[in-house]
Residue frames as qw, qx, qy, qz and C-alpha x, y, z in Angstrom:
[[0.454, -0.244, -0.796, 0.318, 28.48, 70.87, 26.54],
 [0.119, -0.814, -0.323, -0.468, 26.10, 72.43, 28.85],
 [0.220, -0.620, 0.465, -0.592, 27.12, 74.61, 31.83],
 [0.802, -0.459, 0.220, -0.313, 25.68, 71.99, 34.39],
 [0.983, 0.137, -0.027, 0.118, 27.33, 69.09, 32.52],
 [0.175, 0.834, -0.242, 0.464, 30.79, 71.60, 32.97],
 [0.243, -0.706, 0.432, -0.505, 30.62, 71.39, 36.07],
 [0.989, -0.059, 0.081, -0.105, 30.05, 67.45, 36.63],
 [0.858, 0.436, -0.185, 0.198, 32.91, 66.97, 34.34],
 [0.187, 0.692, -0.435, 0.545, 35.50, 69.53, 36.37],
 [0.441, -0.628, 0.442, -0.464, 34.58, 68.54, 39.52],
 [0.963, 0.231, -0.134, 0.038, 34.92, 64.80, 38.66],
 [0.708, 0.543, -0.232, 0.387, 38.49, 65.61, 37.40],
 [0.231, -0.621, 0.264, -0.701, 38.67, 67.70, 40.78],
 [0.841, -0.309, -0.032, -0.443, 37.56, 65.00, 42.76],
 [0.983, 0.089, 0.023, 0.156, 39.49, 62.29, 41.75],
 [0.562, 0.374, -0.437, 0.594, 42.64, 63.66, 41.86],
 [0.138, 0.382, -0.647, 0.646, 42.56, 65.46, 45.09],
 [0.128, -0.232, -0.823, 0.502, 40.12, 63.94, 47.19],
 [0.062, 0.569, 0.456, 0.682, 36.57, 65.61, 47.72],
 [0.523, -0.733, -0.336, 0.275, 36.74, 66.97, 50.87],
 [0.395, -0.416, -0.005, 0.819, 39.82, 69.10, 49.81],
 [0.057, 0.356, 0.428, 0.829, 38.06, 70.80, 46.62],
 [0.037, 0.475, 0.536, -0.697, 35.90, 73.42, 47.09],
 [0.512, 0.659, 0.532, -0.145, 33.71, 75.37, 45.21],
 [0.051, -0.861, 0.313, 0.397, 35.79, 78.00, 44.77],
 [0.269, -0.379, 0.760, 0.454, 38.33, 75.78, 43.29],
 [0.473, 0.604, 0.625, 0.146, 35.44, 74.10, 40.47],
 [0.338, 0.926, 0.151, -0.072, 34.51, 77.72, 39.57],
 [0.070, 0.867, -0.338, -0.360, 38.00, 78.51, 39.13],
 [0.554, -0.032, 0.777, 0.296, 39.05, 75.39, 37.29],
 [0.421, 0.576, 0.690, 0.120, 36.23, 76.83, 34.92],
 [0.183, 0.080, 0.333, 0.921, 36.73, 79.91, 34.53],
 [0.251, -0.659, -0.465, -0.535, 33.07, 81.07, 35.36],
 [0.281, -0.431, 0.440, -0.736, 32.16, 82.69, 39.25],
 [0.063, 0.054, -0.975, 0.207, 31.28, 80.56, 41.83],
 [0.443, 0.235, 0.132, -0.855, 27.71, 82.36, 41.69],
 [0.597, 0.373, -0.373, -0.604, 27.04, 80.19, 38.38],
 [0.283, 0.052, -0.955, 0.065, 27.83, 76.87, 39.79],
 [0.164, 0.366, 0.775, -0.489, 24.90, 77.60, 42.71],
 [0.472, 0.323, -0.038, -0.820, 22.50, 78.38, 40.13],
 [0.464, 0.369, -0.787, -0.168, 23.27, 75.14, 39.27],
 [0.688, -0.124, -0.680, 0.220, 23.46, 73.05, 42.35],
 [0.707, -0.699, -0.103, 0.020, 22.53, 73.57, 46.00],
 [0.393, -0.730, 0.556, 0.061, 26.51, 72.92, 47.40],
 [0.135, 0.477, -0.853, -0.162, 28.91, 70.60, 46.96],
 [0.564, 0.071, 0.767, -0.297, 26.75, 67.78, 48.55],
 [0.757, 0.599, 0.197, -0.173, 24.74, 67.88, 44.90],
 [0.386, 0.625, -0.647, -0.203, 27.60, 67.78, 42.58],
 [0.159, -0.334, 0.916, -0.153, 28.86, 64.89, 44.48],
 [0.623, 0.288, 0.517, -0.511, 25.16, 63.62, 44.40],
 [0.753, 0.564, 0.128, -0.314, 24.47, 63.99, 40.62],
 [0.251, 0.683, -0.662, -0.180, 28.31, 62.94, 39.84],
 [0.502, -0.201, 0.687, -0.485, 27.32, 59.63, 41.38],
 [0.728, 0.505, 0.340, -0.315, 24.16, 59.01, 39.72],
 [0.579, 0.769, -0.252, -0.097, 26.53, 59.28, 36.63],
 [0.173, 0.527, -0.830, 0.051, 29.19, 57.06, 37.26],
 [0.436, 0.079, 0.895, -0.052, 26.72, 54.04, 38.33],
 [0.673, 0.593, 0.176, -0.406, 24.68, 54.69, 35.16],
 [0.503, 0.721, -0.446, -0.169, 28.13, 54.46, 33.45],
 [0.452, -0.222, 0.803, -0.318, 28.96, 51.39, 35.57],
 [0.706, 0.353, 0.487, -0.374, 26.08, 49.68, 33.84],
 [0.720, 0.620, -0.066, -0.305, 26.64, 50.47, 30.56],
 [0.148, -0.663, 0.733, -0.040, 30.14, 49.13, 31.00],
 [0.294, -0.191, 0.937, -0.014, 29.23, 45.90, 31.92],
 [0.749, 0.460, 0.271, -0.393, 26.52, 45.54, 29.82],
 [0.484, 0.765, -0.366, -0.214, 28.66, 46.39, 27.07],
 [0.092, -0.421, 0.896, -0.110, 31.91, 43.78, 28.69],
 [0.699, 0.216, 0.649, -0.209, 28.84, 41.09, 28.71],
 [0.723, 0.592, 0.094, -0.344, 27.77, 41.44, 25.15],
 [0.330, 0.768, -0.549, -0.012, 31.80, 41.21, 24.11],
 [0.248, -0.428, 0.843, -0.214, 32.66, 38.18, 26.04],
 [0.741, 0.001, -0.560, -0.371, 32.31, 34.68, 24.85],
 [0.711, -0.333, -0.589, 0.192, 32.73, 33.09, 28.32],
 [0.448, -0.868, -0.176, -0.123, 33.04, 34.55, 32.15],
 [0.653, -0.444, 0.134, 0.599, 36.70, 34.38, 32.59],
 [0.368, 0.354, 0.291, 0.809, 37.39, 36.53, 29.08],
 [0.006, -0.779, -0.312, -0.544, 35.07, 38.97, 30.50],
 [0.661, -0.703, -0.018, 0.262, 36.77, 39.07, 34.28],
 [0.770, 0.131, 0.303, 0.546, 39.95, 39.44, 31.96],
 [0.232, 0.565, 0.373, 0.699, 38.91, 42.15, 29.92],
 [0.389, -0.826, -0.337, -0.228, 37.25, 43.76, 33.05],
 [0.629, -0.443, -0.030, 0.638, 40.78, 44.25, 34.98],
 [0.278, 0.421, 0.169, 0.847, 41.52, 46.92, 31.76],
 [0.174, -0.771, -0.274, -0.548, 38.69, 48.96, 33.01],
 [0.676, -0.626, -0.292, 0.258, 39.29, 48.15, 36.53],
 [0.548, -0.063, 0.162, 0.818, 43.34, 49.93, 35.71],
 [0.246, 0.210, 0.069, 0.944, 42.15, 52.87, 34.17],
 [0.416, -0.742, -0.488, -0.196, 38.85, 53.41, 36.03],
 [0.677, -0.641, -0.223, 0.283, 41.36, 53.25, 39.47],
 [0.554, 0.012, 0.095, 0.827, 44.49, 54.78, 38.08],
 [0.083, -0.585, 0.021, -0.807, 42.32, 58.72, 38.47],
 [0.594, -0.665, -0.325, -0.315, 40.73, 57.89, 41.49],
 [0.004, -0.575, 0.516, -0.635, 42.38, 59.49, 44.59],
 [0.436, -0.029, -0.898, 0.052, 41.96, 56.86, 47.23],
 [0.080, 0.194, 0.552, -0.807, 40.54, 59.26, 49.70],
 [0.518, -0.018, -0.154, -0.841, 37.45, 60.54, 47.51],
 [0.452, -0.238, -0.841, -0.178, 35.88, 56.78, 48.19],
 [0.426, -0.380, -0.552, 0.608, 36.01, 57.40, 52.18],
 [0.006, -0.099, -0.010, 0.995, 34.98, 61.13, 51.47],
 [0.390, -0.219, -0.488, -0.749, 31.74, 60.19, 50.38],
 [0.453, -0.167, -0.862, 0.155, 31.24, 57.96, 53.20],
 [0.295, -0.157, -0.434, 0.836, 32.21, 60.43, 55.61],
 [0.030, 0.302, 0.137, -0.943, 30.95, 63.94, 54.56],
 [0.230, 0.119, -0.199, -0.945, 27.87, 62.33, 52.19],
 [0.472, -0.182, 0.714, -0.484, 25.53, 60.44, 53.33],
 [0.798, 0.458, 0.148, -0.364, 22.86, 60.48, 50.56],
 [0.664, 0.616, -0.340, -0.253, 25.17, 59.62, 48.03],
 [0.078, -0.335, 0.913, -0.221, 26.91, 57.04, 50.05],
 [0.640, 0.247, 0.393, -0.612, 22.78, 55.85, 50.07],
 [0.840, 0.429, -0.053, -0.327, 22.33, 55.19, 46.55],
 [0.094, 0.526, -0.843, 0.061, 25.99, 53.91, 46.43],
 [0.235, -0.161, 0.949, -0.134, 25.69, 51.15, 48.63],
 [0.767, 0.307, 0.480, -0.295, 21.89, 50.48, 46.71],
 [0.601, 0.673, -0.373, -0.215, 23.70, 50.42, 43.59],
 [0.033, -0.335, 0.910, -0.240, 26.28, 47.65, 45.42],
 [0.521, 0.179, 0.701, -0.453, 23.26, 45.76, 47.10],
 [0.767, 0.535, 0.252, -0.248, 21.09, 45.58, 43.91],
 [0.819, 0.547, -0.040, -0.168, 22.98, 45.83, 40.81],
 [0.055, 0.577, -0.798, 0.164, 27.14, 44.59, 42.11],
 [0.548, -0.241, 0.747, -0.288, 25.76, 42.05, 43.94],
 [0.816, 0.462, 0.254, -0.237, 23.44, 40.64, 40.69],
 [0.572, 0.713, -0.389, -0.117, 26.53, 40.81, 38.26],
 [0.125, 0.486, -0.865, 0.018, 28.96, 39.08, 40.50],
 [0.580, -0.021, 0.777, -0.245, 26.46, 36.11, 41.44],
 [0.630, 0.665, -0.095, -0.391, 25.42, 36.40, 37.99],
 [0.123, -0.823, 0.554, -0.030, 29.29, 35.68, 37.43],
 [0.441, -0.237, 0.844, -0.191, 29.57, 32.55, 39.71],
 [0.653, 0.236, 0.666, -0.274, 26.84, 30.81, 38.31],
 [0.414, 0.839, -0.251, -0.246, 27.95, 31.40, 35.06],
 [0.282, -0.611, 0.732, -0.104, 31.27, 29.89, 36.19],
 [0.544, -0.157, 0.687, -0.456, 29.81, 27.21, 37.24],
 [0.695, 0.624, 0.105, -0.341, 27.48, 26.75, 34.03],
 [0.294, 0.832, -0.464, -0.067, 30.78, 26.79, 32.06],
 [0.964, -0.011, -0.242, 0.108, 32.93, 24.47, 33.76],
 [0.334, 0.685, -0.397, 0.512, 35.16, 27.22, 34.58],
 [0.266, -0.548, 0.374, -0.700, 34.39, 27.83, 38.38],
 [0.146, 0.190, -0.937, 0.253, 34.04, 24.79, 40.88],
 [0.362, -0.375, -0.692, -0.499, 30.67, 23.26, 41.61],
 [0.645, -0.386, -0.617, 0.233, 30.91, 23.17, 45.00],
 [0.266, 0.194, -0.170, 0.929, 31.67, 27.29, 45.70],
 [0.047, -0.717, -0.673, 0.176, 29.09, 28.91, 47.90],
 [0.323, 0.525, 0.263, 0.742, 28.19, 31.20, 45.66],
 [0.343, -0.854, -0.289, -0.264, 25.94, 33.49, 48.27],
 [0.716, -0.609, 0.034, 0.339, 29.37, 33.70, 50.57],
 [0.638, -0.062, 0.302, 0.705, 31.63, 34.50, 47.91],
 [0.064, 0.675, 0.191, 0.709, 29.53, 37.64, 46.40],
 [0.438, -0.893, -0.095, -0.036, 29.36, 39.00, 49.88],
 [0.709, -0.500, 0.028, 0.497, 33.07, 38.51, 50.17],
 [0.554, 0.339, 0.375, 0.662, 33.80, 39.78, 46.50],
 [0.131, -0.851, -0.303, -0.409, 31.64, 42.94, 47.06],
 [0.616, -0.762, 0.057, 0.189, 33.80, 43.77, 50.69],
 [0.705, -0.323, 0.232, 0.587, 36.70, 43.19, 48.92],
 [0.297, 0.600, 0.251, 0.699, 36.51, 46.14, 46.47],
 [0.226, -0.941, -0.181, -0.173, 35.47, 48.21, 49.07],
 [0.804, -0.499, 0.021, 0.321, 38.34, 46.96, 51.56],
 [0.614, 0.291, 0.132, 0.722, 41.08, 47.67, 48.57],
 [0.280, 0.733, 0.136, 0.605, 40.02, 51.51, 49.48],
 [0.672, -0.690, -0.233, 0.134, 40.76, 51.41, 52.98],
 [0.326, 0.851, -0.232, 0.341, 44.00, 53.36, 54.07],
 [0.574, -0.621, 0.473, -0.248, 44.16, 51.99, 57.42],
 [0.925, 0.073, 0.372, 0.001, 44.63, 48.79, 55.65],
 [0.710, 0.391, 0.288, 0.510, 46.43, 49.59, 52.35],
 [0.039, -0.860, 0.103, 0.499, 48.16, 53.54, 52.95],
 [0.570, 0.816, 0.086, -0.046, 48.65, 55.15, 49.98],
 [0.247, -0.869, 0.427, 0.027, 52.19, 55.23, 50.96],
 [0.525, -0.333, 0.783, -0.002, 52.74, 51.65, 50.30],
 [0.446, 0.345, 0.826, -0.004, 50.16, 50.61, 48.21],
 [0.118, 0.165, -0.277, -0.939, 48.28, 51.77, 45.03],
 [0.647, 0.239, 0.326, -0.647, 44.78, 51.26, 44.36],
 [0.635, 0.449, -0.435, -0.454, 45.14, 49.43, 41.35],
 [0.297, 0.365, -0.878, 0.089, 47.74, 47.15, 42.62],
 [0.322, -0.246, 0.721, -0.562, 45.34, 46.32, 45.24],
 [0.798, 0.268, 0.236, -0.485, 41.89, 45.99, 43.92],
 [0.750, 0.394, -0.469, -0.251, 43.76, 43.29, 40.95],
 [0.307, 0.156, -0.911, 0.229, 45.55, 41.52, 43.52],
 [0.430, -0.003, 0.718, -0.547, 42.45, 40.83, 45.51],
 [0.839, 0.326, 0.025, -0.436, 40.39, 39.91, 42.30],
 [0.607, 0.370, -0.699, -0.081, 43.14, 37.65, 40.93],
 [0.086, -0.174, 0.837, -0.511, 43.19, 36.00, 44.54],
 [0.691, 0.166, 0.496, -0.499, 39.43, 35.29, 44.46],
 [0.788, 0.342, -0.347, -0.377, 39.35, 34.32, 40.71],
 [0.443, 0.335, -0.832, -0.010, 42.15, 31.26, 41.50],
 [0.304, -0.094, 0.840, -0.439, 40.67, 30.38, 44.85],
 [0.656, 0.313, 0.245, -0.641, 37.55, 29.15, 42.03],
 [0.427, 0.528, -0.564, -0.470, 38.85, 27.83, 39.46],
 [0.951, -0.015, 0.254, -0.174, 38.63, 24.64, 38.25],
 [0.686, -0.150, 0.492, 0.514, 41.38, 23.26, 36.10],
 [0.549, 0.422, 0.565, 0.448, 40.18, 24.11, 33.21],
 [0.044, -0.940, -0.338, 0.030, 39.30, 27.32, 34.31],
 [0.333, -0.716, 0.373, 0.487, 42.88, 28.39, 35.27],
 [0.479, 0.096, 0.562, 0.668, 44.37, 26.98, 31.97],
 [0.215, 0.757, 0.526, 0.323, 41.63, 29.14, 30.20],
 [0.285, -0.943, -0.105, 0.140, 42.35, 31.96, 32.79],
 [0.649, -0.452, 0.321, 0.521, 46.32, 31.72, 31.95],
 [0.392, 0.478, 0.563, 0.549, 45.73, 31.74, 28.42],
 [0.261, 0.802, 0.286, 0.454, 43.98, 35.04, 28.65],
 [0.339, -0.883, 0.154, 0.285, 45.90, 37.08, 31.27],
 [0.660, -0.209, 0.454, 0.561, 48.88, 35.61, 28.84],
 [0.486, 0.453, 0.452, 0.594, 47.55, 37.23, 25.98],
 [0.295, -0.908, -0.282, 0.096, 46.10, 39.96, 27.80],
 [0.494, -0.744, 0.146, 0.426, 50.05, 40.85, 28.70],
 [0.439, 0.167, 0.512, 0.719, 51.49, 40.24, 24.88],
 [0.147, 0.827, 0.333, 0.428, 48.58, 43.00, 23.48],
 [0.395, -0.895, -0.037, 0.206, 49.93, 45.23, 26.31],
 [0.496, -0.523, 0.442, 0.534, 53.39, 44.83, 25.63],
 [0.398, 0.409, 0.621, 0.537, 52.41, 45.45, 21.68],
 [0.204, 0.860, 0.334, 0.328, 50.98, 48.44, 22.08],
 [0.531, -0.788, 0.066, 0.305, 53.64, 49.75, 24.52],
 [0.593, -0.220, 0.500, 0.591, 56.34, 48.91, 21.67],
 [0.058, 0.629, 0.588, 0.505, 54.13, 50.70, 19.02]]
């Protein structure tokens, strides 16, 4: 792996657990084991790590759901299948580093929210209308009201003022607000379909837990 790609990877791991406002450089270079000299030969400051770690987690964003599209034979198996990722995506992610980027980085709070605006928004209306297509999702959902709410509510789940870390866990949120929006859609058939896989969803879990 190369030196730059080193340092992406540590400060990531650095990131996400404590927050990125409390890491410093210092701490990266000593996580690595190189001087802190060799990281700015690298990168400007912290502001670029944070920058080019970004750019690399919505690139890997993409391939994700590409990949969760191609595997799914209907939109509810792939909302299904998309909670796994959702669990171990959230389950590193210190709730502060979301609110840290807001705060202390602008630019990369930039491409963020164009990476929300252009390609979140297209997958979850994408979604609906899907849904819809299907038979899963009710005919009668405004779809243009519900990706604006669906998009807020991922964000919301990272709020502290709302959900302290004290009470709440990220995970627990961000699935109980998607399982709230998926039922408030469904059609019949949809939920039966939607039971069916969260049911099986929980047997493969509890199979590989016993194993």
């Amino acid at each position: 792996m190369e030196i730059k790609e080193r340092i992406i990877a540590k400060a990531r791991e650095q990131f996400f657990r404590y927050g990125i406002k409390s890491v410093t450089m210092d701490d990266i270079a000593k996580e690595l084991g190189i001087s802190k000299k060799t990281i700015y030969q690298h990168f400007e400051d912290k502001d670029a790590i944070v920058y080019q770690l970004m750019v690399g987690e919505m690139a890997q964003d993409k391939c994700e759901w590409d990949a969760l599209d191609q595997s799914s034979n209907n939109v509810i198996e792939k909302i299904v299948k998309s909670m796994e990722i959702i669990k171990q995506a959230f389950a590193e992610i210190n709730p502060s580093a979301f609110f840290d980027i807001k705060k202390y980085h602008p630019k990369t709070w930039e491409i963020f929210q164009e990476h929300k605006q252009n390609f979140i928004k297209a997958s979850i209306r994408k979604e609906l209308l899907q849904g819809i297509e299907q038979g899963f999702f009710r005919a009668d959902i405004k779809v243009e009201i519900l990706v604006i709410m669906r998009m807020e509510q991922i964000e919301m789940g990272f709020d502290p003022q709302l959900f302290p870390s004290n009470k709440f866990s990220v995970i627990e949120v961000e699935l109980a607000l998607l399982d709230h929006y998926i039922r408030g859609i469904l059609t019949p058939k949809g939920l039966e379909v939607y039971q069916e896989f969260m049911y099986k969803a929980l047997n493969d879990k509890q199979l590989a837990i016993n194993y």
